[in-house]
N, CA, C, O and CB atoms as a CASP TS submission, in Angstrom:
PFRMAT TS
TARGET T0000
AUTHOR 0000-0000-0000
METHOD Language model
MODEL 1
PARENT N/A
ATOM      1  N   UNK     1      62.503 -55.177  18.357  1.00  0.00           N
ATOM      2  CA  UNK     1      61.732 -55.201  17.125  1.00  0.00           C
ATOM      3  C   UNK     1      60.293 -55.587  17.448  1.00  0.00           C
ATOM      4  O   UNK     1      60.200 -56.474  18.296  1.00  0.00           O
ATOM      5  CB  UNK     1      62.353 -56.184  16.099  1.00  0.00           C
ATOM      6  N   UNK     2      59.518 -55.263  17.113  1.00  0.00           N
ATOM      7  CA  UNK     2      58.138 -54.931  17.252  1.00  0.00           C
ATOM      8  C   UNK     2      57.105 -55.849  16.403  1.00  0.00           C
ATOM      9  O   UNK     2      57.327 -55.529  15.235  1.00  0.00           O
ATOM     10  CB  UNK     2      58.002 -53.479  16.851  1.00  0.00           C
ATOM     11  N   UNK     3      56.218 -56.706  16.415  1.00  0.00           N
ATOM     12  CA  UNK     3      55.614 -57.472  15.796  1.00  0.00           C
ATOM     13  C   UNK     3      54.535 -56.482  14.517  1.00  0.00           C
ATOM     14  O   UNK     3      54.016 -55.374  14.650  1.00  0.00           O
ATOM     15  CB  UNK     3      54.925 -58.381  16.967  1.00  0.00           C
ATOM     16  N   UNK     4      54.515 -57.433  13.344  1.00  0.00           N
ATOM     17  CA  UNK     4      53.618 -56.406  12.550  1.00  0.00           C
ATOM     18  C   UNK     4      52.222 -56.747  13.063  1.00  0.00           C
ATOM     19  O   UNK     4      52.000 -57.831  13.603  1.00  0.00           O
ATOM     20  CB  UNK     4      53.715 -56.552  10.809  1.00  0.00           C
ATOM     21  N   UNK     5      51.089 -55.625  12.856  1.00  0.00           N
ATOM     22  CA  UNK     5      49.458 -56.000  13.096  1.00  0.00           C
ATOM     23  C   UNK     5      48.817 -55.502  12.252  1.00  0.00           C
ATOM     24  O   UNK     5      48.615 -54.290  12.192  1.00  0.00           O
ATOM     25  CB  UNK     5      48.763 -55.592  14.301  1.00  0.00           C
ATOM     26  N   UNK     6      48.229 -56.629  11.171  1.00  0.00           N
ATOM     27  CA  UNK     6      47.585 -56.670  10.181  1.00  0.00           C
ATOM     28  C   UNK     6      46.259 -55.456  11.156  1.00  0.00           C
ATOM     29  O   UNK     6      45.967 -55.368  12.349  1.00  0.00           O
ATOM     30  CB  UNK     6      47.258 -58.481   9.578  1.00  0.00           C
ATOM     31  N   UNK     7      45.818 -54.787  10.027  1.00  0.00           N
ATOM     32  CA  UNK     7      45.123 -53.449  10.132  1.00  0.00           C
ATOM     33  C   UNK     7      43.480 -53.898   9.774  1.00  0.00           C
ATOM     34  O   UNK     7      43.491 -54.333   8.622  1.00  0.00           O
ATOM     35  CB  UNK     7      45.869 -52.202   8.922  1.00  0.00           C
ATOM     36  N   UNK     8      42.493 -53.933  10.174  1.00  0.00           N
ATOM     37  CA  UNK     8      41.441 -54.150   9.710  1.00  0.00           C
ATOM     38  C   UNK     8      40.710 -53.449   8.931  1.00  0.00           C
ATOM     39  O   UNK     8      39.955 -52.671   9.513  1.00  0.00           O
ATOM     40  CB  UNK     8      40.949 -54.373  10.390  1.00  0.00           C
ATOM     41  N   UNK     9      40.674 -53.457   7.742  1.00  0.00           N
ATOM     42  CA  UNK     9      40.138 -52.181   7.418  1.00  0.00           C
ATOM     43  C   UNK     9      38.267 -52.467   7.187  1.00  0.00           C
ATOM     44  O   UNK     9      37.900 -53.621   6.965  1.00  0.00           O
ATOM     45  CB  UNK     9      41.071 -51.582   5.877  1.00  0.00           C
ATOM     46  N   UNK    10      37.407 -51.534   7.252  1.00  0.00           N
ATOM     47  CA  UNK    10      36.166 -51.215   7.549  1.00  0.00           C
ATOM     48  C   UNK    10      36.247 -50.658   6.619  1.00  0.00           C
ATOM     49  O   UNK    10      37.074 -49.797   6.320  1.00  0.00           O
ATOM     50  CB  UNK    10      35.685 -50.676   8.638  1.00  0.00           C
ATOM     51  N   UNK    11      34.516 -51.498   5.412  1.00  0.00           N
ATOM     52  CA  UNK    11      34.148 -50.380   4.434  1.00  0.00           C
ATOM     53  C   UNK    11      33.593 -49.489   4.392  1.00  0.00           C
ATOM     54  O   UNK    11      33.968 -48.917   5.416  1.00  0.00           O
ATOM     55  CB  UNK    11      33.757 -50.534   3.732  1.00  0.00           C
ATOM     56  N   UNK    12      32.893 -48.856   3.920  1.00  0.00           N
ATOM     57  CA  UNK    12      32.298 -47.226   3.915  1.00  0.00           C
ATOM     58  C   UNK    12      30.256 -48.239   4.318  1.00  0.00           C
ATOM     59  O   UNK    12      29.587 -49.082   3.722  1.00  0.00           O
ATOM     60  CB  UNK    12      32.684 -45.898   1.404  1.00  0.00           C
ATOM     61  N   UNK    13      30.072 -47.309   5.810  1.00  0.00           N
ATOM     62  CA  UNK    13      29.158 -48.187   5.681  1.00  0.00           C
ATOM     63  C   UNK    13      27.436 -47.920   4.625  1.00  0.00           C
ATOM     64  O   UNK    13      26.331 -48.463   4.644  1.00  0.00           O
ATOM     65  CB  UNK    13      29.010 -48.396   7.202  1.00  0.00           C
ATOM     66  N   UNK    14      28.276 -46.448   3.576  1.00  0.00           N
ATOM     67  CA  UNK    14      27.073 -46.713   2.417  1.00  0.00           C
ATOM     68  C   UNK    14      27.623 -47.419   1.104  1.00  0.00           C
ATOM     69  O   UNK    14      27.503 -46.999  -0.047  1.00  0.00           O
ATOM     70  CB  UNK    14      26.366 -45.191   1.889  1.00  0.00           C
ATOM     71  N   UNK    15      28.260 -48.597   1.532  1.00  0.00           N
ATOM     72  CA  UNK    15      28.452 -49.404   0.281  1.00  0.00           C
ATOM     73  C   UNK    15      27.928 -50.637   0.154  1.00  0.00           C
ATOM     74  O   UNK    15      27.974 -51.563   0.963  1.00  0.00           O
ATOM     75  CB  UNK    15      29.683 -49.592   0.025  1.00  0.00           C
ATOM     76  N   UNK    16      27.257 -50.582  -1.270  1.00  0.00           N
ATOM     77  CA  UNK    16      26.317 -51.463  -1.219  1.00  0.00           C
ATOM     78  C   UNK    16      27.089 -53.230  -2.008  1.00  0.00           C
ATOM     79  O   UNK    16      27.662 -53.711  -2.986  1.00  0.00           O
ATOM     80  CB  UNK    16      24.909 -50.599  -2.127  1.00  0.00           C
ATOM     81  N   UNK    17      26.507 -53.535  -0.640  1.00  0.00           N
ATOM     82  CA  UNK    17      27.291 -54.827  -0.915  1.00  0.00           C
ATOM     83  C   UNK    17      26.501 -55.605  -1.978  1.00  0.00           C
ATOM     84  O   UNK    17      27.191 -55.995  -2.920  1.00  0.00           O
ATOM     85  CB  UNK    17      27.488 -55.753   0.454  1.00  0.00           C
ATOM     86  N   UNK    18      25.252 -55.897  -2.018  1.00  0.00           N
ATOM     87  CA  UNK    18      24.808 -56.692  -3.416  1.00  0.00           C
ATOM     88  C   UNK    18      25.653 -55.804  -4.256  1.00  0.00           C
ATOM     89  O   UNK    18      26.682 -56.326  -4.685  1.00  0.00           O
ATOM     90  CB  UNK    18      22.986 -56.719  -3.917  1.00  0.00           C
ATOM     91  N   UNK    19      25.483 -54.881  -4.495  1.00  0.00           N
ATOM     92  CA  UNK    19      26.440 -54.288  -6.064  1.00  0.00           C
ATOM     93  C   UNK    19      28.002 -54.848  -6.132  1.00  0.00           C
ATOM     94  O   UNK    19      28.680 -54.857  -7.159  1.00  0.00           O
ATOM     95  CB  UNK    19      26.674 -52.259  -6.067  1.00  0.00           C
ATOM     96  N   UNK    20      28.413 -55.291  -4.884  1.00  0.00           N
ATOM     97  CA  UNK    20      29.575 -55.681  -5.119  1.00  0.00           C
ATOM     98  C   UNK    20      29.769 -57.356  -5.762  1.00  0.00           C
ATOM     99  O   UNK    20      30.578 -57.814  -6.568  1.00  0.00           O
ATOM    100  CB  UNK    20      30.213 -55.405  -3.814  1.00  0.00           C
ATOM    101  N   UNK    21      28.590 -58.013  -4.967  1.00  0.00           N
ATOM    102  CA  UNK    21      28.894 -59.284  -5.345  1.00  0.00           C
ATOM    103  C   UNK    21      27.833 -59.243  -6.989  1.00  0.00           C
ATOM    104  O   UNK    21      27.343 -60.336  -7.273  1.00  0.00           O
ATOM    105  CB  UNK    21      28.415 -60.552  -3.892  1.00  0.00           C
ATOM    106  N   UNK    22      27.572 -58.269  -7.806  1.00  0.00           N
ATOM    107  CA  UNK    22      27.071 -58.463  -9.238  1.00  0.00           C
ATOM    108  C   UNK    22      28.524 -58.110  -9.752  1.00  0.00           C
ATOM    109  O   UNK    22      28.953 -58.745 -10.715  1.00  0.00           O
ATOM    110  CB  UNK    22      25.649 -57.402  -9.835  1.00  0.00           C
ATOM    111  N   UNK    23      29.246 -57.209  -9.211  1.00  0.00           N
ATOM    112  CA  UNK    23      30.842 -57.507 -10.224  1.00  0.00           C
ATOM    113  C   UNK    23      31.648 -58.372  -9.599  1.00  0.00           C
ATOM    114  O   UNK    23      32.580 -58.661 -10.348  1.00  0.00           O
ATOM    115  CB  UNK    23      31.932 -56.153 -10.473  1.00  0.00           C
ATOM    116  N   UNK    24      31.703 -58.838  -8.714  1.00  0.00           N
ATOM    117  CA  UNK    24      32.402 -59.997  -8.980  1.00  0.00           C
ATOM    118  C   UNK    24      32.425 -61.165  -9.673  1.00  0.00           C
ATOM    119  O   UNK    24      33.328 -61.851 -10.151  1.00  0.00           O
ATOM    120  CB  UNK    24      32.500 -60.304  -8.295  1.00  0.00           C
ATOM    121  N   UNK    25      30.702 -61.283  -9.608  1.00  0.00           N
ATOM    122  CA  UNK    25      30.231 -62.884 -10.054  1.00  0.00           C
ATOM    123  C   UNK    25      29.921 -62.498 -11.758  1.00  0.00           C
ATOM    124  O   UNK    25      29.468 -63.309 -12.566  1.00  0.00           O
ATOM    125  CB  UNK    25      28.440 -63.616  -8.992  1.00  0.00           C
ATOM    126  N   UNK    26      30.311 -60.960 -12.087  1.00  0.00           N
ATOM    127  CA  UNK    26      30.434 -60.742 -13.436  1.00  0.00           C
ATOM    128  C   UNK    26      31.855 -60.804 -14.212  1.00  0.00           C
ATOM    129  O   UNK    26      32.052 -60.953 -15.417  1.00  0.00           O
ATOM    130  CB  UNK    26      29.882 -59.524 -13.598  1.00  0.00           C
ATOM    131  N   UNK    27      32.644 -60.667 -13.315  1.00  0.00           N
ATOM    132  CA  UNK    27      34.175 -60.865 -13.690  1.00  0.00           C
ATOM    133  C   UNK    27      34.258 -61.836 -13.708  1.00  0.00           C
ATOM    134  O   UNK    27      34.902 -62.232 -14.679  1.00  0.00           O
ATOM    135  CB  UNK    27      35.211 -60.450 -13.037  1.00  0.00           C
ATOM    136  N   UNK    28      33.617 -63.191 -12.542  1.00  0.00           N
ATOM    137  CA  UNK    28      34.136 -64.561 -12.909  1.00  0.00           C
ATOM    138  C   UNK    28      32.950 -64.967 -14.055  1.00  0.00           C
ATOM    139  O   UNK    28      33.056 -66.188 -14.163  1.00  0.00           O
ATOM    140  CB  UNK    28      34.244 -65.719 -11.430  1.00  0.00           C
ATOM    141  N   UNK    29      32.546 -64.792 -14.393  1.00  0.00           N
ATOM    142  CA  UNK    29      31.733 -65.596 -15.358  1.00  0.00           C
ATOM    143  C   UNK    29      32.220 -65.219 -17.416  1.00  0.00           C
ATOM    144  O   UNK    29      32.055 -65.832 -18.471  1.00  0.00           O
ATOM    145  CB  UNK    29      29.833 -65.008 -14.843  1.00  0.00           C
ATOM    146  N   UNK    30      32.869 -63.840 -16.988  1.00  0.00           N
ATOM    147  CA  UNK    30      33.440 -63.633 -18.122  1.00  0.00           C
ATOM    148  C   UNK    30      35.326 -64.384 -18.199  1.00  0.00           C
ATOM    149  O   UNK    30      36.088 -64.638 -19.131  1.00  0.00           O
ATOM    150  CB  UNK    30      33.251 -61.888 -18.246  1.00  0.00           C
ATOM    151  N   UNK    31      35.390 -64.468 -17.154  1.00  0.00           N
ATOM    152  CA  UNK    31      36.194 -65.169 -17.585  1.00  0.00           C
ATOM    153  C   UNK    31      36.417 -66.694 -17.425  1.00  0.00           C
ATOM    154  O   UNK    31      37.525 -67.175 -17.665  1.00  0.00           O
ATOM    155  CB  UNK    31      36.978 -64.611 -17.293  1.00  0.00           C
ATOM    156  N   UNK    32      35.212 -67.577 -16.957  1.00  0.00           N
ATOM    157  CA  UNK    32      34.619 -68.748 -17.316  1.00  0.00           C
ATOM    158  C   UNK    32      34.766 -68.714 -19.379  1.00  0.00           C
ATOM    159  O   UNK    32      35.500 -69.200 -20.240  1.00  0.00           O
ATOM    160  CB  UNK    32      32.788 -68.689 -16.492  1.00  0.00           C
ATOM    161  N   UNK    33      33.672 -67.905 -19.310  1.00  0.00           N
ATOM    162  CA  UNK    33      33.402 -67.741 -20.521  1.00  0.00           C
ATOM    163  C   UNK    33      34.713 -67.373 -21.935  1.00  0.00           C
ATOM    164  O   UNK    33      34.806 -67.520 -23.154  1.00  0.00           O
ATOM    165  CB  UNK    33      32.415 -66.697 -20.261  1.00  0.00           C
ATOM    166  N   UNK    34      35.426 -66.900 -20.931  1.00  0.00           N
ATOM    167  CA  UNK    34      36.669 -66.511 -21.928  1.00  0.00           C
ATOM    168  C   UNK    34      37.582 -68.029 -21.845  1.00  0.00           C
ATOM    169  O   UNK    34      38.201 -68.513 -22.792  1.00  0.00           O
ATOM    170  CB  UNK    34      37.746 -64.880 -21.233  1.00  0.00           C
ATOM    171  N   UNK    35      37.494 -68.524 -20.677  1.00  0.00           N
ATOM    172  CA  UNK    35      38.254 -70.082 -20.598  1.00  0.00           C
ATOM    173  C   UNK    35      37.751 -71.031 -21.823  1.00  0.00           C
ATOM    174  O   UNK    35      38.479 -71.733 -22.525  1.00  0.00           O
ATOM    175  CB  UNK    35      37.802 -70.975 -19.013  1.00  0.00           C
ATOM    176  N   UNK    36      36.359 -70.891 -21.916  1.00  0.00           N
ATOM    177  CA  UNK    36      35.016 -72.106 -22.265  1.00  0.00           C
ATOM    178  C   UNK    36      35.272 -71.952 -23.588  1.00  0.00           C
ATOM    179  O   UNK    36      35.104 -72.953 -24.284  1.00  0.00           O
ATOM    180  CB  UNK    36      33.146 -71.792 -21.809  1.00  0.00           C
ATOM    181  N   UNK    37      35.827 -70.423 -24.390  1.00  0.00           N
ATOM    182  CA  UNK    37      36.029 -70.374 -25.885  1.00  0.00           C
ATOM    183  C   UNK    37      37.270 -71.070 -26.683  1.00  0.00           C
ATOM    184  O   UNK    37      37.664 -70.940 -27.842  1.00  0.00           O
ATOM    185  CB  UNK    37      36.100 -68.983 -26.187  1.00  0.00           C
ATOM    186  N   UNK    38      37.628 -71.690 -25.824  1.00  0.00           N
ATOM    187  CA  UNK    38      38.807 -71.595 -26.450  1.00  0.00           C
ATOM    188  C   UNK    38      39.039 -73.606 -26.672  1.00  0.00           C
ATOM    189  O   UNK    38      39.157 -74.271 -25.642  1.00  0.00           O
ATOM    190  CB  UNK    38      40.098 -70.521 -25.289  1.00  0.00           C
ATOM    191  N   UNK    39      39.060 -74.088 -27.607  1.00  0.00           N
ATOM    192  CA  UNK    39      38.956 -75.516 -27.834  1.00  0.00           C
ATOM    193  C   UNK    39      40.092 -75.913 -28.227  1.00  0.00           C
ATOM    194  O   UNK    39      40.533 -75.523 -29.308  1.00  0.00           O
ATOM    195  CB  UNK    39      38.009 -75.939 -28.720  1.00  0.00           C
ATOM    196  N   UNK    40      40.808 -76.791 -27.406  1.00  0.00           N
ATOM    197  CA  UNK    40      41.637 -77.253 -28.187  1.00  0.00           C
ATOM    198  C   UNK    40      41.523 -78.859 -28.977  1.00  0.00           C
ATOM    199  O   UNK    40      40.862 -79.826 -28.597  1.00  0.00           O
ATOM    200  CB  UNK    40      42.688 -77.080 -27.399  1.00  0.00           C
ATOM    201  N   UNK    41      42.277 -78.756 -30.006  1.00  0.00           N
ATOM    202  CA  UNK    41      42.201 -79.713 -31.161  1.00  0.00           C
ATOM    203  C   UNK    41      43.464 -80.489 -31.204  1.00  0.00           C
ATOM    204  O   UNK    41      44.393 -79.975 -30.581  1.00  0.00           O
ATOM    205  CB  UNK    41      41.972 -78.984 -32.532  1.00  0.00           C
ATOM    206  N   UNK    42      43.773 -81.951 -31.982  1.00  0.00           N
ATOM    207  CA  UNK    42      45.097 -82.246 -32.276  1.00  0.00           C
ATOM    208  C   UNK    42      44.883 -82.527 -33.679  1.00  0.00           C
ATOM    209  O   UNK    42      44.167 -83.257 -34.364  1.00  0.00           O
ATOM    210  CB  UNK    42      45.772 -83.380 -31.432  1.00  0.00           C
ATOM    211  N   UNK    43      45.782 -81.661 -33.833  1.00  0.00           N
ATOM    212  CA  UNK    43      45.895 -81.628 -35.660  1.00  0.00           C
ATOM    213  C   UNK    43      47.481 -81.387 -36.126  1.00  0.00           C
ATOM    214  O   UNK    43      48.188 -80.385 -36.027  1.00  0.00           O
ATOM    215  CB  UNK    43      44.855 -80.083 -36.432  1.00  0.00           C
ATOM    216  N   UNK    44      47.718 -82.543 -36.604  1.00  0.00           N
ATOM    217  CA  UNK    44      49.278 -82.747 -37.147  1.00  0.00           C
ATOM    218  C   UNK    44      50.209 -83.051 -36.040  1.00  0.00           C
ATOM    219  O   UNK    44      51.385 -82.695 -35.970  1.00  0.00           O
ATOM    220  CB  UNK    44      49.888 -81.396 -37.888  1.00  0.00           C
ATOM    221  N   UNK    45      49.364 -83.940 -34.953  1.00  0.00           N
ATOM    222  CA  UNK    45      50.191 -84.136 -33.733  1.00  0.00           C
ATOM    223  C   UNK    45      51.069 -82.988 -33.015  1.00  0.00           C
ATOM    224  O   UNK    45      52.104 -82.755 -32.391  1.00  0.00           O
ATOM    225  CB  UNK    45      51.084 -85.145 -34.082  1.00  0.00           C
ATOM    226  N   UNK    46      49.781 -82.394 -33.618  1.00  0.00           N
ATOM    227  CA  UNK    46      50.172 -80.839 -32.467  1.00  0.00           C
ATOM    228  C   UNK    46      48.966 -79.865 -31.808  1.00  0.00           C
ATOM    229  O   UNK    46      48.064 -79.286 -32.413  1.00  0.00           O
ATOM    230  CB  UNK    46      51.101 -79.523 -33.485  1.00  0.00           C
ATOM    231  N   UNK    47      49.229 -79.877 -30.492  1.00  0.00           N
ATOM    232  CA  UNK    47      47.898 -79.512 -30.072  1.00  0.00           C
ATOM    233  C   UNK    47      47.524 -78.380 -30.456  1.00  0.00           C
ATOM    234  O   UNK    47      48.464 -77.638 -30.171  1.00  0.00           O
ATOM    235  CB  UNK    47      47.702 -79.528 -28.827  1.00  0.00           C
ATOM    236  N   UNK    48      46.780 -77.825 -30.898  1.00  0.00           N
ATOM    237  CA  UNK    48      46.359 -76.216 -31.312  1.00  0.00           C
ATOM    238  C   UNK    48      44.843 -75.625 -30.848  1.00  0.00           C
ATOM    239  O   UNK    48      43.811 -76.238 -30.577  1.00  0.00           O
ATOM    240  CB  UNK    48      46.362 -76.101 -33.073  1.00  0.00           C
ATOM    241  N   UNK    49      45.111 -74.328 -30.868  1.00  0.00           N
ATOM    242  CA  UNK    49      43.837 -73.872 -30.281  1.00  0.00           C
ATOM    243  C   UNK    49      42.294 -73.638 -31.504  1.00  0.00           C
ATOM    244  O   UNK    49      42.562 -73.610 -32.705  1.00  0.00           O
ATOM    245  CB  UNK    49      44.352 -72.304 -29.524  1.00  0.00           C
ATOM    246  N   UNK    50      41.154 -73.526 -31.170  1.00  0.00           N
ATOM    247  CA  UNK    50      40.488 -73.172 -31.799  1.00  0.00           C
ATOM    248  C   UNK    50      39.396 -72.181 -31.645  1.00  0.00           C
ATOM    249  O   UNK    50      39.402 -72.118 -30.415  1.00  0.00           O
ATOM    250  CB  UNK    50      40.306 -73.968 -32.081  1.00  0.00           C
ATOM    251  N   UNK    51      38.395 -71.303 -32.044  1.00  0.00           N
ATOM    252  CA  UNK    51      37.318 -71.029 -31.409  1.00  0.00           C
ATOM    253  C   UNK    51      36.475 -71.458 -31.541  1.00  0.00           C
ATOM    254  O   UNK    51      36.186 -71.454 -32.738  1.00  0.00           O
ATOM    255  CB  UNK    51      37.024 -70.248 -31.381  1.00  0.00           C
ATOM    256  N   UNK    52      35.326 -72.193 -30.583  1.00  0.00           N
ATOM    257  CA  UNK    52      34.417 -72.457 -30.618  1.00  0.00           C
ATOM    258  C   UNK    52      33.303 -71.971 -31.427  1.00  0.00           C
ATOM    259  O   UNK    52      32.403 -72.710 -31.827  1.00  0.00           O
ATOM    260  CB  UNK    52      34.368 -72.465 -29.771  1.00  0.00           C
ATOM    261  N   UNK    53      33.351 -71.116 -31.590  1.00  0.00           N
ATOM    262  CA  UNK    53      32.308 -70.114 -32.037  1.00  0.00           C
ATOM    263  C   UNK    53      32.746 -70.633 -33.697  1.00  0.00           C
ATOM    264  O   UNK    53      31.969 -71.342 -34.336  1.00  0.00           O
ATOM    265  CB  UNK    53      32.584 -68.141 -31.453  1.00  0.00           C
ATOM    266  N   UNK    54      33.881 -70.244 -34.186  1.00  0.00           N
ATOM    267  CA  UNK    54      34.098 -71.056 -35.553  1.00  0.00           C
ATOM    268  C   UNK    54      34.177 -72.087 -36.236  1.00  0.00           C
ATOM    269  O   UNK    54      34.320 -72.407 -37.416  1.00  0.00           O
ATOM    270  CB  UNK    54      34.675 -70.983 -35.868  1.00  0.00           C
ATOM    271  N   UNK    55      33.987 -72.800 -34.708  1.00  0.00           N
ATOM    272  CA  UNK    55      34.015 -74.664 -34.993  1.00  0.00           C
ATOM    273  C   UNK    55      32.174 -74.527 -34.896  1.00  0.00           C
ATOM    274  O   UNK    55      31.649 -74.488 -36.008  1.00  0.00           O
ATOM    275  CB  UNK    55      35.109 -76.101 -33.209  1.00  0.00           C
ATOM    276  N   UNK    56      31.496 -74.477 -34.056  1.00  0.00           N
ATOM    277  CA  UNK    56      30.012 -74.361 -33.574  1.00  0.00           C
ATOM    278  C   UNK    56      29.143 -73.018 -34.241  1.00  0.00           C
ATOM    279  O   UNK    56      28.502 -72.407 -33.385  1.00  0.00           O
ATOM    280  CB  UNK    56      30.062 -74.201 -31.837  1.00  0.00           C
ATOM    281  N   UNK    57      29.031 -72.470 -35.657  1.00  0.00           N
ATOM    282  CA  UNK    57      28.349 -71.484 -36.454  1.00  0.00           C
ATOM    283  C   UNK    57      27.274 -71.173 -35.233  1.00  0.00           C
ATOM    284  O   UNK    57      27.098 -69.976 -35.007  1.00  0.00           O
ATOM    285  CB  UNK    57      27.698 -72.075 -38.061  1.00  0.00           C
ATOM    286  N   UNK    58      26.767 -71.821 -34.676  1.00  0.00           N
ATOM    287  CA  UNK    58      25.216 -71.317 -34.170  1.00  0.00           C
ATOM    288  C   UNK    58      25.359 -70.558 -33.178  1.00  0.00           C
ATOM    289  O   UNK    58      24.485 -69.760 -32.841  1.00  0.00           O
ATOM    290  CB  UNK    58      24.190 -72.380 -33.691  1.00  0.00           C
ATOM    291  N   UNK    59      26.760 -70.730 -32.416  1.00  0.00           N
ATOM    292  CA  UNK    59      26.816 -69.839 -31.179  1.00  0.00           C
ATOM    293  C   UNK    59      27.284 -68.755 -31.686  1.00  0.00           C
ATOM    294  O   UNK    59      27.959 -68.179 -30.832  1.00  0.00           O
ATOM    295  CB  UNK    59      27.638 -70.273 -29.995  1.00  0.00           C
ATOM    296  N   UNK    60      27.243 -67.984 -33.034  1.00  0.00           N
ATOM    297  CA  UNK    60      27.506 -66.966 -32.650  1.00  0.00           C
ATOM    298  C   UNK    60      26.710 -65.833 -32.247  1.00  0.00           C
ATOM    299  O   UNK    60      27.400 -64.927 -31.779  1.00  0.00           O
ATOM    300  CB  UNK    60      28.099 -66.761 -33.296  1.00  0.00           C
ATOM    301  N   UNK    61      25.766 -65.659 -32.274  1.00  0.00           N
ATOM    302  CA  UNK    61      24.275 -65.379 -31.529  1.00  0.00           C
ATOM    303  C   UNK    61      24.641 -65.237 -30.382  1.00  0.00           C
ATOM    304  O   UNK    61      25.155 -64.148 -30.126  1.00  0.00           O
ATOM    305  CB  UNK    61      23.106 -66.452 -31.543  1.00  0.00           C
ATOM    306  N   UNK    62      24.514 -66.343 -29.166  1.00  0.00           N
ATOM    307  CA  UNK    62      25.198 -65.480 -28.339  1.00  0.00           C
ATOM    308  C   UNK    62      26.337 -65.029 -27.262  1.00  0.00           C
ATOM    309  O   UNK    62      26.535 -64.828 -26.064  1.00  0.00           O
ATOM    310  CB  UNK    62      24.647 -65.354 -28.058  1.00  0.00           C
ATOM    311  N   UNK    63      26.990 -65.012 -28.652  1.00  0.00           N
ATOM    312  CA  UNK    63      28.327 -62.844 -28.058  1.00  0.00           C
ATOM    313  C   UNK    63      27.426 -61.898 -28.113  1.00  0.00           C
ATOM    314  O   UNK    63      27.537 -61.074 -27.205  1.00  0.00           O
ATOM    315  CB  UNK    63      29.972 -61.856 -29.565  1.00  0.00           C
ATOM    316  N   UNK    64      26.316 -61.666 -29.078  1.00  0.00           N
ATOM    317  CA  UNK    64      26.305 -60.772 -28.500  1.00  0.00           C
ATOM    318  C   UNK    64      24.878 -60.284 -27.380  1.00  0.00           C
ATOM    319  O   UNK    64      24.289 -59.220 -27.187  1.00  0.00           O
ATOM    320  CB  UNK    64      26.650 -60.055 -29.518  1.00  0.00           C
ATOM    321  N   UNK    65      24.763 -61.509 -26.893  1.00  0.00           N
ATOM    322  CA  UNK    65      24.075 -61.576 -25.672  1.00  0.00           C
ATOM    323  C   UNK    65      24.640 -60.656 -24.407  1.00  0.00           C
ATOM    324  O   UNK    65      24.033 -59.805 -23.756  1.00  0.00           O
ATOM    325  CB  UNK    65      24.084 -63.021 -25.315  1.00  0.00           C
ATOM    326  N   UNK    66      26.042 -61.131 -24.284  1.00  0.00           N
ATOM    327  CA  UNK    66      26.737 -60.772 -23.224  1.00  0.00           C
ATOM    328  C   UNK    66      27.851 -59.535 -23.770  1.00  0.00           C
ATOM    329  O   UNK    66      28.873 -59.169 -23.191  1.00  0.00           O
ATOM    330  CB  UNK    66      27.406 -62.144 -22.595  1.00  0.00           C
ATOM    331  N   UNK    67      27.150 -58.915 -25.389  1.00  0.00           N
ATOM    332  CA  UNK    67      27.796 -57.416 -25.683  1.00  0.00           C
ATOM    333  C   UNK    67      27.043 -56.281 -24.976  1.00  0.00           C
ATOM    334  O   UNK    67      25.882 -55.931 -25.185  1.00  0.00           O
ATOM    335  CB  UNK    67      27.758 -57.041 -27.318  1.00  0.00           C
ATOM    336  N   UNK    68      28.059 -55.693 -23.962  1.00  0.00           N
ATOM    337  CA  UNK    68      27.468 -54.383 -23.529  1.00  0.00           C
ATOM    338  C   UNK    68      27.364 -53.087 -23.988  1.00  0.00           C
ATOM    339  O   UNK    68      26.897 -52.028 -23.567  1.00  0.00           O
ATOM    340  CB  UNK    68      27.865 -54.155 -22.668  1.00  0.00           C
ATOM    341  N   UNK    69      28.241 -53.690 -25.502  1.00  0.00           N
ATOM    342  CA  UNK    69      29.078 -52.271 -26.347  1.00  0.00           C
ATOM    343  C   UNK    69      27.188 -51.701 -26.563  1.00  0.00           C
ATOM    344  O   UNK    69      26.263 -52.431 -26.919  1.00  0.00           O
ATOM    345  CB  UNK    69      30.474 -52.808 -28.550  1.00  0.00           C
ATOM    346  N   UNK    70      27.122 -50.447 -26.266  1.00  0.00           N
ATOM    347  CA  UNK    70      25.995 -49.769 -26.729  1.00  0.00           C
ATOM    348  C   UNK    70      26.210 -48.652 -28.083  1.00  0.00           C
ATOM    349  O   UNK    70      25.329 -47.812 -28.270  1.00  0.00           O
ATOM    350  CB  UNK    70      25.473 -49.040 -25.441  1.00  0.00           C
ATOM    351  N   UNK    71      27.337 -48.697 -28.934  1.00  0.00           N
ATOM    352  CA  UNK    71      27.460 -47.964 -29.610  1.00  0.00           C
ATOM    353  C   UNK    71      27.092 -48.633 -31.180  1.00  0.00           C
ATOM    354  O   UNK    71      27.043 -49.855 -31.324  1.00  0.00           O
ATOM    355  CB  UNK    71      28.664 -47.443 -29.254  1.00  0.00           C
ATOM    356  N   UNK    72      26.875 -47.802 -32.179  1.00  0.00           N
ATOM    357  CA  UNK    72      26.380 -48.275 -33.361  1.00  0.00           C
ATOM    358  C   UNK    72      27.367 -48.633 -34.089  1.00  0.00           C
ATOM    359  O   UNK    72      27.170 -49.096 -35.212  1.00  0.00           O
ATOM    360  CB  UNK    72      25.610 -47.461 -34.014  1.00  0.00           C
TER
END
């Protein structure tokens, strides 16, 4: 039986690596941001969730900072 050997793989060398690390550090920050919304409360000796945004009126301004939707 024969040992396995992890394969190295090599990217394409016209790929542009800054473009890679703007989606990554855009995936983690949305989902920072998706963690950061979410508040929890104890109400009736039970923990429950809330949104920030409905507890805090002023932030709702900005969502849509970080809306990419371009449609009307």
């Amino acid at each position: 039986m024969q040992g396995s050997r992890a394969e190295v793989v090599v990217p394409a060398p016209d790929r542009d690596r800054f473009i890679d690390l703007v989606r990554v550090t855009s995936m983690v920050v949305v989902v920072l941001l998706h963690w950061l919304s979410v508040m929890p409360d104890l109400a009736g000796g039970k923990v429950v969730d809330q949104n920030v945004v409905a507890v805090i009126p002023g932030l709702w301004p900005l969502t849509w900072t970080g809306d990419g939707d371009d449609r009307p």
